[in-house]
N, C-alpha and C positions, 0 to 999 in steps of 0.2 A: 520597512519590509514586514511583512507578514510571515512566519515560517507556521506552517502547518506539519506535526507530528504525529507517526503512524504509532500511536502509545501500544499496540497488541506487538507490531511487528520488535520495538523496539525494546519488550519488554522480553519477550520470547528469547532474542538475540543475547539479551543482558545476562538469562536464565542459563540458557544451556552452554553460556560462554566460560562460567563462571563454578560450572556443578563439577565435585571432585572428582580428578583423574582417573578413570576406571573402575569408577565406582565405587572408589575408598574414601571412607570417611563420611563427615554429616556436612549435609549441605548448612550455609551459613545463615545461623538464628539469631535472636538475642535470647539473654537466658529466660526471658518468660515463652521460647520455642516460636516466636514468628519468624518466618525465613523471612531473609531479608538478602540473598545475593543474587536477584536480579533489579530489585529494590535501589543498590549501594548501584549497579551498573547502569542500570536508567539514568537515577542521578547524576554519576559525572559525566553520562554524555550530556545532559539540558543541559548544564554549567557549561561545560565546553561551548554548546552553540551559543548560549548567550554571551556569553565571555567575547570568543569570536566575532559572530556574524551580528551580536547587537540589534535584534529584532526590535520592535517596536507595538507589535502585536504578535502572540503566541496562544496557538490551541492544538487542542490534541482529541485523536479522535480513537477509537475504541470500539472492538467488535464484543459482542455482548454473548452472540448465541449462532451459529450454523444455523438454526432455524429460520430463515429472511426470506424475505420474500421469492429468493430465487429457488428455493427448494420447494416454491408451490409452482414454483413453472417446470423444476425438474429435480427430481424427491431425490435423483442421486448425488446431486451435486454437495461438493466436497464430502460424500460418504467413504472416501479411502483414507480420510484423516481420523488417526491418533486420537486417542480421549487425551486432553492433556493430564498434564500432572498435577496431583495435588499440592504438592510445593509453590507450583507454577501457580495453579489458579486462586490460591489462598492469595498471595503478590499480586496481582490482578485486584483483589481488591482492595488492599495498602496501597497500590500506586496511588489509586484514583483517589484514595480517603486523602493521602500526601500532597496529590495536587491542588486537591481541591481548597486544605489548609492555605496550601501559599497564594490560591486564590485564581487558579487558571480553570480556563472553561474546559469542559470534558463532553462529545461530543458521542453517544450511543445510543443504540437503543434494539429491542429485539428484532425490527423491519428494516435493517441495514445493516449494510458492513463499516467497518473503520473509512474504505479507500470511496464508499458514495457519501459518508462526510465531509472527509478532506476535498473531494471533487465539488460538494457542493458550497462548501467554504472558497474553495477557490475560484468555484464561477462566481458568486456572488461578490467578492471584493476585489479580486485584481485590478477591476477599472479603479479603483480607492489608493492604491497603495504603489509604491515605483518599480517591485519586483513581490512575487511569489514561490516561497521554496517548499518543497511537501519533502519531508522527510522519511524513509522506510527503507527496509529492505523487500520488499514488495515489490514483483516487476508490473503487477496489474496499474500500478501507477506512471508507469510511464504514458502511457494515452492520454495524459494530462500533460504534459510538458507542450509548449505551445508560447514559441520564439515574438509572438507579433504579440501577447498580451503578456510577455514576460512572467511564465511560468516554469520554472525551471522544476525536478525532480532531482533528488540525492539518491542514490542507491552507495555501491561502495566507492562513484563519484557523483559528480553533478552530471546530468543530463539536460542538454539541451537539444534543438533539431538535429544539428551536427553531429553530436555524439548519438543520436540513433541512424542517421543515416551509417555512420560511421559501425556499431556496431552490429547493427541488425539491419541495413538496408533496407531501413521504411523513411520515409518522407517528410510522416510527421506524427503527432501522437497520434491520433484517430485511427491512425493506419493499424497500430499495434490492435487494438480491437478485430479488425480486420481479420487480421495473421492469426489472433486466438483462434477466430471464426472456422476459420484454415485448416492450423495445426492444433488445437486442442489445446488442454492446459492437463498435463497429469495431477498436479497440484491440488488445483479445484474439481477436479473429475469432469471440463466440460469434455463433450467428445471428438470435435470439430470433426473433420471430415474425413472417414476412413479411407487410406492410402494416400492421403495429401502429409509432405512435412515439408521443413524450412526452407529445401531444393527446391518445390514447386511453388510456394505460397509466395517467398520475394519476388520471383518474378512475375509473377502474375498478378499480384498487386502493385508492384513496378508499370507493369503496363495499360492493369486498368483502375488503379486504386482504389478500388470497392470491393465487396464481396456483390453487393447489389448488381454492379456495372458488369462482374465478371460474369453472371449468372444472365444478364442481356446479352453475354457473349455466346455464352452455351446457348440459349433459346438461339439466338441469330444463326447460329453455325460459325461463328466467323472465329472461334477461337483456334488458333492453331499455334500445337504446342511444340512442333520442331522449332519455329522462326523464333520462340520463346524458350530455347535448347531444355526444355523437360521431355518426361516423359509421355508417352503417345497417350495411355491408359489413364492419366492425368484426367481428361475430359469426360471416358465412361465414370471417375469415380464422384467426379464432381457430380455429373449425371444422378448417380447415386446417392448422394451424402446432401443432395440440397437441402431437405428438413433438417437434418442437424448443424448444417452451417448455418442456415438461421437461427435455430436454436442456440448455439455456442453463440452467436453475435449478442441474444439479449442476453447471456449469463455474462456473457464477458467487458459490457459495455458496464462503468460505474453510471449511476443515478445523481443527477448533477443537479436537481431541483428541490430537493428537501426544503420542506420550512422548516430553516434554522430558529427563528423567535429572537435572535441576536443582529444587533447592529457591531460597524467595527471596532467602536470606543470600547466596547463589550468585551472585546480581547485586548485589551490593553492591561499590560500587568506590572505590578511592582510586587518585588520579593521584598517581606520585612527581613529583616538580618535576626530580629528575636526571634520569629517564625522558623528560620533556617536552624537555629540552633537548638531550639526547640526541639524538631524531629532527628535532628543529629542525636540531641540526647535520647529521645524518647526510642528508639531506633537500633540505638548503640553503633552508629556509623561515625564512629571515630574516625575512620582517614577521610573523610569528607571536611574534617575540621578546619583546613586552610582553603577551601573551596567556597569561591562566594562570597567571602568575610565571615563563614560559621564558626572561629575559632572563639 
């Protein structure tokens, strides 16, 4: 198995899971002041998955910077996000020095996001390996899940076709692309289509699975939106919102072709147990001590 880890999404999660109760107190350092509690929460989750699901190869990917390639196709994309914190972004760079220690590849760079690594990690090797898991909380990763080459996604479960049929009424990953195109992502600021949201977008990707096909609908005339129980206005606004449905489809689709430089053996990892105990000490991650064999 290959597990591929979304290291921003997962580190972010560990951060703000972990920072004191309404704002009392100091967030958790060692005493020469590095914070270290999203540090300590990253940690036991990789323990966990290894422990558990017993990979065989592990990587981890990492956003670097807002500034990627999509903000020269559209300067506003993700400009309604938060400067992060300094707490936070100091641990951003103790993760990566941490993993790097125990020897796992770490996958960034300034012309990409975390989820067009893991997407190009995972085009490249699932023919290699018996299954594919990407781990985040990150829903742009769903459009990767993809039942016939056994790429499944974790969010706060596993996703497979099923469970997006099941929760979101799309088909298959691809689709989820689509639906951003559609309905927009507030998250990332794309804008998809004004007056389109999740009421008009499954069905209409329901019937004609594209944004492309839907938009041969519009040109043809043939879209009609009663027999697809939306609403009528549906068509003038697609009429309207074509540029930026296109637009949102290249912000929202990952880049699946990166030259990685890495074959599969490449991610193939052994944790030394001196190494682990090592950064326990150096760290001051004392409850980590029975995790792993770090004791």
């Amino acid at each position: 198995m290959l597990i591929i880890i979304d290291g921003s999404s997962m580190l972010s999660s560990a951060y703000y899971a972990t920072l004191p109760k309404g704002g009392a107190g100091e967030i958790m350092h060692t005493r020469d002041g590095v914070y270290t509690n999203g540090v300590l929460g990253m940690l036991r989750s990789i323990f966990k998955i290894i422990r558990e699901q017993k990979p065989e190869y592990l990587a981890f990917a990492f956003d670097q910077t807002r500034n990627t390639f999509r903000r020269e196709i559209y300067p506003a994309y993700k400009a309604t996000r938060k400067e992060t914190p300094e707490p936070l972004k100091q641990q951003f760079a103790t993760m990566q020095h941490i993993l790097e220690i125990f020897g796992f590849r770490i996958f960034c760079s300034g012309c990409y996001e975390a989820d067009d690594y893991a997407a190009s990690l995972a085009e490249r090797f699932c023919g290699k390996v018996p299954e594919t898991l990407l781990v985040t909380r990150d829903m742009d990763y769903l459009q990767l899940v993809d039942d016939a080459r056994r790429i499944r996604v974790q969010l706060k479960k596993v996703y497979t076709e099923k469970e997006l049929k099941e929760d979101y009424g799309l088909s298959e990953g691809r689709q989820v692309v689509e639906y951003k195109a559609l309905v927009g992502d507030k998250s990332d600021n794309i804008p998809g289509v004004k007056g389109i949201g999740p009421k008009a977008a499954v069905p209409l990707l329901q019937k004609y699975g594209s944004v492309t096909a839907l938009y041969q609908a519009v040109d043809a005339g043939t879209l009609n939106c009663r027999t697809l129980g939306i609403r009528k206005d549906v068509f003038r606004c697609l009429e309207k919102g074509r540029e930026s449905a296109f637009l949102s489809l290249r912000l929202a689709e990952t880049k699946r072709d990166i030259d990685l430089g890495v074959s599969l053996s490449d991610l193939r990892y052994c944790i030394s147990q001196d190494t682990v105990r090592e950064v326990i000490r150096s760290y001051e991650l004392d409850s980590l001590k029975n995790v792993m064999g770090g004791k």
